[in-house]
C-alpha positions as CSV (number, residue, x, y, z in Angstrom):
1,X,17.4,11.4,1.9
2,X,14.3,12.2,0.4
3,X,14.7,14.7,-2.6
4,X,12.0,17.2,-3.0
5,X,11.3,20.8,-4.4
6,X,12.8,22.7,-1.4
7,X,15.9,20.7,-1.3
8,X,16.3,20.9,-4.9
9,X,15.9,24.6,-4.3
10,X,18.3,24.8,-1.9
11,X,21.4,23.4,-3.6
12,X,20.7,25.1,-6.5
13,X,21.0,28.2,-4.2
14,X,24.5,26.6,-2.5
15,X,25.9,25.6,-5.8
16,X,25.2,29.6,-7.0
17,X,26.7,30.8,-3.7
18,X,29.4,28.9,-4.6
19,X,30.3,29.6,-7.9
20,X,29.8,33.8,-7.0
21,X,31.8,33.3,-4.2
22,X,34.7,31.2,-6.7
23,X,34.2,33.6,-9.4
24,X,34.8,36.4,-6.7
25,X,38.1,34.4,-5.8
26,X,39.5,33.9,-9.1
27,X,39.1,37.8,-9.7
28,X,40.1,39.3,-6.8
29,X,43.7,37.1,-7.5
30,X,43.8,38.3,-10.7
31,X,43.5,41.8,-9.3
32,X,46.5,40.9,-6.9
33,X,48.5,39.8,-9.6
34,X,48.1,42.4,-11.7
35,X,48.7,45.0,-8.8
36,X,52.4,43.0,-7.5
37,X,54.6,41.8,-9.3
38,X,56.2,38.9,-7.0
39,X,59.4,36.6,-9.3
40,X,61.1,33.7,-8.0
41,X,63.9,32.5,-9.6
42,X,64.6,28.9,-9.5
43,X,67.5,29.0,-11.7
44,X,70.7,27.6,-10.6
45,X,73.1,30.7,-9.2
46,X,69.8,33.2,-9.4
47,X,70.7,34.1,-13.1
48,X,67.2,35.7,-14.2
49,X,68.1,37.9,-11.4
50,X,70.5,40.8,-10.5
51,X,73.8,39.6,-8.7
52,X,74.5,40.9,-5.6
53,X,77.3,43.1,-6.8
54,X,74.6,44.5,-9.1
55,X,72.5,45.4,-6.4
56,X,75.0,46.3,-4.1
57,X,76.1,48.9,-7.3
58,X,72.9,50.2,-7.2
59,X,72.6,51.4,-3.7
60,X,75.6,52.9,-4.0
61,X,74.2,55.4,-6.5
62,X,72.2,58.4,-5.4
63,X,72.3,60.3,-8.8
64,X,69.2,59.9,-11.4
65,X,70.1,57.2,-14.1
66,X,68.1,57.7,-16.7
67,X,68.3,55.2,-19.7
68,X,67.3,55.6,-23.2
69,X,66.6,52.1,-25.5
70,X,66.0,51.7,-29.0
71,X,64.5,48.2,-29.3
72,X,63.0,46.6,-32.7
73,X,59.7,47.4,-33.5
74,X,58.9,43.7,-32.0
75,X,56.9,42.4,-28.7
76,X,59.3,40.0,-28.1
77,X,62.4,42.8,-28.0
78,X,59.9,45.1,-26.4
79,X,59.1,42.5,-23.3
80,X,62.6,41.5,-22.9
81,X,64.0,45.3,-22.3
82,X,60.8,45.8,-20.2
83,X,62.2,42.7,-17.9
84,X,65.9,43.8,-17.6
85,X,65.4,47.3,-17.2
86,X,62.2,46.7,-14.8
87,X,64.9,44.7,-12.2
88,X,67.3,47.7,-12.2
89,X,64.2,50.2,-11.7
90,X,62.9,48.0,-8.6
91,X,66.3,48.1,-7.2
92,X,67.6,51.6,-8.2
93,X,66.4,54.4,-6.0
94,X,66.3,56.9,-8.9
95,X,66.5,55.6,-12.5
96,X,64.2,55.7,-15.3
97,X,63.7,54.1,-18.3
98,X,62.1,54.5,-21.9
99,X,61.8,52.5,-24.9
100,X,62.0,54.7,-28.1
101,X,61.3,53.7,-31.4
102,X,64.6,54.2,-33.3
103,X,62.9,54.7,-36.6
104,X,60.4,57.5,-35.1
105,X,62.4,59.7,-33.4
106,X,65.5,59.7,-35.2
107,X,66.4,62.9,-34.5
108,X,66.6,61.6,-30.5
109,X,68.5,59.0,-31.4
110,X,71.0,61.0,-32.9
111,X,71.2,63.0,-30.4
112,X,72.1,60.2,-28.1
113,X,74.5,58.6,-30.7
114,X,72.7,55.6,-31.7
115,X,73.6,54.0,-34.8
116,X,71.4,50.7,-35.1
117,X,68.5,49.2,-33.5
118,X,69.2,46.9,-30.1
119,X,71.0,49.8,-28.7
120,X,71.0,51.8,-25.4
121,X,71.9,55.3,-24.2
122,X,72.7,55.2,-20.1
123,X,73.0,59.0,-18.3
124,X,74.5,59.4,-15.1
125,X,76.2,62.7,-13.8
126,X,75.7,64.4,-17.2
127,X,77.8,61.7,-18.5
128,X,76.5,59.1,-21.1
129,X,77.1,55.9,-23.2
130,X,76.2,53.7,-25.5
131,X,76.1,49.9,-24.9
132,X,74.8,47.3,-28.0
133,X,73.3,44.5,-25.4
134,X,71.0,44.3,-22.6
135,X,73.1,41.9,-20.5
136,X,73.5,43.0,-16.8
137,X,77.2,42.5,-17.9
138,X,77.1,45.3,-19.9
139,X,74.9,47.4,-18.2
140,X,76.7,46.9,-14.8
141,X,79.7,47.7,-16.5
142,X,78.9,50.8,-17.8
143,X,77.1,52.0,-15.0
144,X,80.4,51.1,-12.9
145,X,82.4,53.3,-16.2
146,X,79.7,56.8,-15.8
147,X,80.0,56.4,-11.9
148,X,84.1,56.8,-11.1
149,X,84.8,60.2,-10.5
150,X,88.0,59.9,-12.8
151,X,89.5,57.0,-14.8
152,X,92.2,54.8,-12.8
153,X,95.3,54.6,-14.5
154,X,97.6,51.4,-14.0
155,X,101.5,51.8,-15.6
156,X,102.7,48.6,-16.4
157,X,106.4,48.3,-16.1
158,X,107.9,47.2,-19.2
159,X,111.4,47.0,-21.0
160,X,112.6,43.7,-18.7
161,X,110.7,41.1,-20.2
162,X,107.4,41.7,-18.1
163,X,103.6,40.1,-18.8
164,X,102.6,41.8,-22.1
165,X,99.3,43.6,-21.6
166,X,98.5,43.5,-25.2
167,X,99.5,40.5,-26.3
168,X,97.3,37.5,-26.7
169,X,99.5,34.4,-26.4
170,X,98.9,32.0,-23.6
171,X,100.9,34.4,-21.6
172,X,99.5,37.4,-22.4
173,X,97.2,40.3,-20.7
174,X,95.4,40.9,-23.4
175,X,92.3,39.5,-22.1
176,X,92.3,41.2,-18.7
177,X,93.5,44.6,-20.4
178,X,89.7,44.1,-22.2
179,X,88.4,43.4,-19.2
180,X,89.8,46.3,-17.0
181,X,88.7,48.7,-20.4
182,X,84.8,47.6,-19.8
183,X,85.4,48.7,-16.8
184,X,86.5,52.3,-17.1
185,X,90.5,51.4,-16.3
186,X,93.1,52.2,-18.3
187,X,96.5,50.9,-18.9
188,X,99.4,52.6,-20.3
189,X,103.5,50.8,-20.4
190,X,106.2,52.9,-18.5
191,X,109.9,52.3,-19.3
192,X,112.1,54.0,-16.4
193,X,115.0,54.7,-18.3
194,X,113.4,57.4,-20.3
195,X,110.3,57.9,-17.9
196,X,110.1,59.7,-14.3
197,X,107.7,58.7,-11.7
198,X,107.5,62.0,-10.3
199,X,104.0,63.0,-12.0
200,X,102.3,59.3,-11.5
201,X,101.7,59.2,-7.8
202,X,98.2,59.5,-7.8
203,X,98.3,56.7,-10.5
204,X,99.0,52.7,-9.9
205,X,102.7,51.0,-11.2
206,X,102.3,47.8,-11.8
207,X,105.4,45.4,-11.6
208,X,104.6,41.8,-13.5
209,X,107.2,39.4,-13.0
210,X,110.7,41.5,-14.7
211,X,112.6,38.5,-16.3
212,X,115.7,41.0,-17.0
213,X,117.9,43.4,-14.6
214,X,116.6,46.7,-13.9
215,X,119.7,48.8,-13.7
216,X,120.3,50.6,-10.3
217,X,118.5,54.6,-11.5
218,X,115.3,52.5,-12.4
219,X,115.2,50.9,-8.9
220,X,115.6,54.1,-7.3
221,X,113.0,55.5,-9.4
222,X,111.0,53.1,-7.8
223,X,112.1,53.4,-4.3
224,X,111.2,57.0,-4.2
225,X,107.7,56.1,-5.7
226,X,107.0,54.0,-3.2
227,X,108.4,56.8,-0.5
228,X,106.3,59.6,-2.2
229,X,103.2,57.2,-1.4
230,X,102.6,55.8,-4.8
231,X,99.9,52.7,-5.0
232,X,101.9,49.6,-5.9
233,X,100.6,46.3,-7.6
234,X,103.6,44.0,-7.4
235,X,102.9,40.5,-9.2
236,X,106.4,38.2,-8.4
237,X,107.4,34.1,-9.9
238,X,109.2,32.3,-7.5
239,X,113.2,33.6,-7.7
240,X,112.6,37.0,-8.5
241,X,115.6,39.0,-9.8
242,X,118.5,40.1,-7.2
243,X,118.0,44.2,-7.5
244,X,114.4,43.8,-6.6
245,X,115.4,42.9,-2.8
246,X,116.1,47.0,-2.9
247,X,111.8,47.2,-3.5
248,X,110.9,44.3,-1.2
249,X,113.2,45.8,1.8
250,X,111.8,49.4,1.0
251,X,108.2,47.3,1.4
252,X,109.2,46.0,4.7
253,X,108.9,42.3,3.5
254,X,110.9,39.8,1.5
255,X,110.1,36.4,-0.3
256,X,110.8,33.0,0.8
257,X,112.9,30.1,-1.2
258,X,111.0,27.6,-3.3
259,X,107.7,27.3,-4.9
260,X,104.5,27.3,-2.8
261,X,103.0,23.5,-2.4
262,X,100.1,21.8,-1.3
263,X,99.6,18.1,-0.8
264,X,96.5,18.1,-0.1
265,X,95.2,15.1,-1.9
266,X,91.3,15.1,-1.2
267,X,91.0,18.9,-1.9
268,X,93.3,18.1,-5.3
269,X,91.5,15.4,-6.4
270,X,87.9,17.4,-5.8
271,X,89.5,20.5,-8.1
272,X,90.8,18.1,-10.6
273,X,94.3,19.6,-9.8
274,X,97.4,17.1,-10.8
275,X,100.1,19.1,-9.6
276,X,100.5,19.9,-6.1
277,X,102.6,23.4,-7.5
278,X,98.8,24.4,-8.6
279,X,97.4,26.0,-5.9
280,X,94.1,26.3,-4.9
281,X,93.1,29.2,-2.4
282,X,89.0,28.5,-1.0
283,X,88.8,30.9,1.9
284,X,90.0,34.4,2.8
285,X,91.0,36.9,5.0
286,X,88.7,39.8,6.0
287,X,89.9,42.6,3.6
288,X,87.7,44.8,1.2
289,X,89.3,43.0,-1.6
290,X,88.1,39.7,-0.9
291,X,85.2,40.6,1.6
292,X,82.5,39.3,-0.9
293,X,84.5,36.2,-2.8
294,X,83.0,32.8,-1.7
295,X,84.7,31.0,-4.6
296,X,88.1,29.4,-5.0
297,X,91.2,31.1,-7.0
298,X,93.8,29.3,-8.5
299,X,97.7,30.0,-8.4
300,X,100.3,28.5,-10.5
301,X,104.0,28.1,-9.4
302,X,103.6,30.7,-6.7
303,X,106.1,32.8,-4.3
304,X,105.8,32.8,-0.6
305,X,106.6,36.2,1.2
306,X,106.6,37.6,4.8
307,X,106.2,40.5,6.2
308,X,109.3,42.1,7.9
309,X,109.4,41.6,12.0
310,X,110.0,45.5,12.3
311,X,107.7,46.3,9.1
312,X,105.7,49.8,10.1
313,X,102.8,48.8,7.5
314,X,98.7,47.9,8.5
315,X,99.0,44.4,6.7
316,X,96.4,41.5,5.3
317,X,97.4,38.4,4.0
318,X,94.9,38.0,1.5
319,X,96.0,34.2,0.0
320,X,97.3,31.7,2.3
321,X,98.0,28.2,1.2
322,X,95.5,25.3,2.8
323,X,96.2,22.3,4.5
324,X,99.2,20.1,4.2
325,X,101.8,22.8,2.3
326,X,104.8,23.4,2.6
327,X,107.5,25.8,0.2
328,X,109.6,23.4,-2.1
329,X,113.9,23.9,-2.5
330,X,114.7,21.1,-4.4
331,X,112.5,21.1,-7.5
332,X,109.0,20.7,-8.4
333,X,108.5,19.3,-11.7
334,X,108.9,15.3,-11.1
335,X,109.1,14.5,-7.2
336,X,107.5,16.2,-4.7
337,X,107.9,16.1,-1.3
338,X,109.0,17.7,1.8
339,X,112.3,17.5,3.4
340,X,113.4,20.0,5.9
341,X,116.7,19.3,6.0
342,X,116.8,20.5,2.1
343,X,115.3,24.1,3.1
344,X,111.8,23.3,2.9
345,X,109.6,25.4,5.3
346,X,105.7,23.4,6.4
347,X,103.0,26.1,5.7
348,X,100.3,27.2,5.7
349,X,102.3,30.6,3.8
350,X,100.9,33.3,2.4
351,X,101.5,34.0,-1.1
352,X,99.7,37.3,-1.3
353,X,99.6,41.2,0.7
354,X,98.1,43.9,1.0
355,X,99.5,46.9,2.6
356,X,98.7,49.9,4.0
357,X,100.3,52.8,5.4
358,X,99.3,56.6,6.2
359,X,101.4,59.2,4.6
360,X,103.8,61.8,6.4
361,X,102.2,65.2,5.9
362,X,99.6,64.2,3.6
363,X,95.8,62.6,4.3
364,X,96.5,59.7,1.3
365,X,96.5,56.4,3.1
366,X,99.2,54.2,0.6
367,X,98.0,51.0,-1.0
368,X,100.3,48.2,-2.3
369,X,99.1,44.2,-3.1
370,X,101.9,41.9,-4.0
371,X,101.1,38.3,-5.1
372,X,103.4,35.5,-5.6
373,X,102.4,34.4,-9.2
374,X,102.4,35.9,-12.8
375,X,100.4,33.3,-14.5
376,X,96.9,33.5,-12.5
377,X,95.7,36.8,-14.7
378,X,97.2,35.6,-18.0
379,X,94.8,34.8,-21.1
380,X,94.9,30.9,-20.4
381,X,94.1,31.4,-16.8
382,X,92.2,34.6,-15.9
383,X,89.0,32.6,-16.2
384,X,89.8,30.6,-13.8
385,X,87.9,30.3,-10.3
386,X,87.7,33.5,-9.3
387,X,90.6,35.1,-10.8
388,X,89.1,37.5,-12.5
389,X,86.8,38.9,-10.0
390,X,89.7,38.8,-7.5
391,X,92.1,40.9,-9.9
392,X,89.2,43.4,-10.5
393,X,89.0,44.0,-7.3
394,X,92.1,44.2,-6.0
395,X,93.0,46.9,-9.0
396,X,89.6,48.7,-7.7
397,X,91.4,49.0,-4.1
398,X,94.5,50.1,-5.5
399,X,92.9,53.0,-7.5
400,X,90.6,54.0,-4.3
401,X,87.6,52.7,-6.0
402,X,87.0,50.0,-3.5
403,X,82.8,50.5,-3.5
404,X,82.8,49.3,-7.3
405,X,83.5,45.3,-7.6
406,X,83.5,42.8,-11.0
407,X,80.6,42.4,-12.4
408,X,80.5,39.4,-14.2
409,X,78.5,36.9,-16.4
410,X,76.0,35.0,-14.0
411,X,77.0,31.5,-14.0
412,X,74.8,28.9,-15.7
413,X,76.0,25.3,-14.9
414,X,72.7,23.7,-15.2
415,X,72.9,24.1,-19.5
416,X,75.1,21.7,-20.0
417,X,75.5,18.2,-18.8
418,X,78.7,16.9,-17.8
419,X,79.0,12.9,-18.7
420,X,82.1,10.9,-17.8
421,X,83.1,7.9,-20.4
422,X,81.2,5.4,-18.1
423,X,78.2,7.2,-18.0
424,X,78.1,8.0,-21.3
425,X,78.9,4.5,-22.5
426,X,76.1,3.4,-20.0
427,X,73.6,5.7,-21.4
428,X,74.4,4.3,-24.9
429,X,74.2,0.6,-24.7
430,X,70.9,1.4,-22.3
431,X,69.3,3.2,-25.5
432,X,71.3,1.4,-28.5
433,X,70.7,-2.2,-27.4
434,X,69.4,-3.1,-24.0
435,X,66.3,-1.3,-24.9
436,X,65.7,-2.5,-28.7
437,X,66.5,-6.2,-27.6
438,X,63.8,-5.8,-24.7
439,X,61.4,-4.3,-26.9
440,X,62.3,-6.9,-29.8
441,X,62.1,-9.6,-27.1
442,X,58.7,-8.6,-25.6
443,X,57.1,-8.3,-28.6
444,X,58.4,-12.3,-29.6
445,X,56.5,-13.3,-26.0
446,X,53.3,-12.0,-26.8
447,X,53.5,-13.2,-30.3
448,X,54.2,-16.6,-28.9
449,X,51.3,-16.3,-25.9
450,X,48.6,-15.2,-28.8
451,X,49.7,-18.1,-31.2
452,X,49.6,-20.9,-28.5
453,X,46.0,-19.1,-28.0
């Protein structure tokens, strides 16, 4: 092609065209960009992003949350509270925020009871609080706290040798207690023999595995709880205690002999569980209690139970053993196996119920959950599968306050690798002495090539 002034002309003209109309391009997605906002979050488990019982919080909220927070005088603080708050805003369908300068306008800050800088004031139905981090934990949480109409109450049975809300052995509540108090719930003990029932109804008992004998007025006390339409949460070990037949027969259920098995090997060995007396419970019945949970729980030495032929009550069984299970008579600590003619009865069993039942000249619709094990919710096991998230909410049904849920930490399995021996011991001669001798060796070759050069 022959080049002359024209041509020359002409793609000076093209390449201009081309670099308005790039120019133009460039700009106008700049423009875009800084008119939408549009995240994706590639994490593992969506962690730079609200949780589905976050957002699910959030539409249940018509009332204007406004939130007050008093960040360090820093970009980096600044653009961090801009980012949390900013998901809640785009998800809320009436809250507000500010960041407020904690050494300007101390006088606002007193008023909202701020003491130190990294704190936040949260309003909602001219209630407020104070929470010291921006986690969605904590914000949840109090959000969950400001929006109950009243506190739930749970009375823990105690004077038999029950679970120990407060202490924080292996055993122990202690941890859940915490976790039910971020939450707005409180827990108080109840011992029958000086206390009445009478004025608890609209509260929850809780019954956690009595290891002595309740004398015959305190099982009568609560008989005519349960008869008055008091909420019940009933956690039973394998052999419960004689006098509590009275409760189960006033529940219209009873428990079966033996400890709860499963023998299934490949689900066992996938869990890393070693006992077949630990059981693992991966799917659920349709209930508002475990509606939303899509992860396993895990149950230690648990009760089976039945529900009565003649039993008058709407029931669920929440938790029923999986695969090759059966309930154990003849001991479970060394061998394990089954053997009818010894008592055993082949599952699948449930090992959990809820219950529900209108009351006689009253709108209150009764609520009682019994589970065959003690040991899921205490301190060494609460964070376990989801055992938390499943007590949470099955406390939150019992107390009526079945549209709030657990918020929890988001899970973040991708910040940590998990070696076995082999792999790490691979990975160490690789880098220790496989590599050095084939760098040490290669450089001996081309030593030996140049020199015979």
């Amino acid at each position: 092609m022959e080049v002359t002034r024209k041509s020359r002309l002409i793609l000076r003209f093209q390449s201009a065209i081309f670099f308005i109309l790039f120019t133009g391009i460039i700009g106008l997605l700049g423009w875009l960009a800084m008119q939408n906002n549009i995240r994706s979050d590639w994490t593992h488990g969506a962690r730079n992003s609200l949780s589905k019982d976050t957002l699910q919080l959030l539409n249940e909220i018509e009332q204007p949350v406004s939130i007050r927070s008093y960040q360090p005088d820093h970009p980096l603080y600044k653009k961090r509270a801009e980012e949390i708050f900013s998901r809640y805003q785009q998800n809320a369908k009436n809250l507000s925020y500010r960041l407020v300068d904690h050494n300007l306008d101390i006088d606002l800050a007193k008023a909202d009871g701020i003491t130190r800088e990294g704190q936040s004031s949260i309003r909602l139905n001219d209630k407020s609080e104070i929470i010291n981090d921006l986690s969605e934990q904590s914000i949840s949480n109090a959000l969950i706290r400001l929006y109950r109409n009243k506190t739930p109450l749970l009375h823990f049975l105690s004077g038999h040798g029950e679970r120990d809300y407060s202490s924080q052995q292996s055993i122990g509540y202690l941890s859940l207690n915490k976790q039910l108090a971020s939450k707005g719930i409180k827990i108080k003990g109840i011992n029958l023999l000086t206390e009445n029932l009478d004025d608890k109804i609209n509260d929850t008992l809780v019954i956690a595995a009595p290891e002595n004998k309740l004398v015959a007025g305190e099982i009568k006390k609560i008989q005519e709880f349960i008869e008055l339409g008091g909420n019940l949460l009933w956690l039973q070990d394998p052999s419960p205690r004689p006098e509590l037949q009275a409760v189960a027969d006033k529940l219209q259920m009873h428990f079966i002999d033996g400890v709860a098995i499963n023998n299934d090997q490949n689900l066992r060995s996938t869990l890393g569980i070693s006992h077949p007396a630990v059981l693992p419970i991966i799917s659920y019945k349709l209930h508002p209690i475990t509606e939303k949970m899509d992860y396993f729980t895990l149950f230690i030495t648990a009760a089976a139970m039945q529900v009565n032929q003649d039993s008058t009550w709407k029931h669920t069984s929440l938790l029923l053993t999986e695969g090759d299970s059966w309930t154990e008579t003849d001991g479970f600590i060394l061998d394990v196996h089954y053997d009818e003619d010894k008592g055993d009865i082949k599952g699948p069993h449930s090992i959990g119920l809820a219950l529900e039942r209108k009351i006689k000249n009253n709108d209150k619709t009764q609520r009682v959950v019994i589970i065959g094990d003690s040991d899921f919710i205490a301190n060494n096991n609460l964070g376990q599968g989801a055992n938390l998230s499943f007590i949470v909410n099955t406390i939150n049904w019992l107390t009526e306050d079945d549209n709030l849920m657990s918020i929890l930490p988001q899970a973040s399995p991708d910040t940590r690798l998990e070696l076995d021996n082999l792999k790490k011991a691979v990975i160490s001669i690789s880098f220790l002495i496989v590599l050095p001798v084939l760098f040490f060796g290669s450089g001996i070759y081309i030593w030996l090539k140049r020199k015979q050069q």
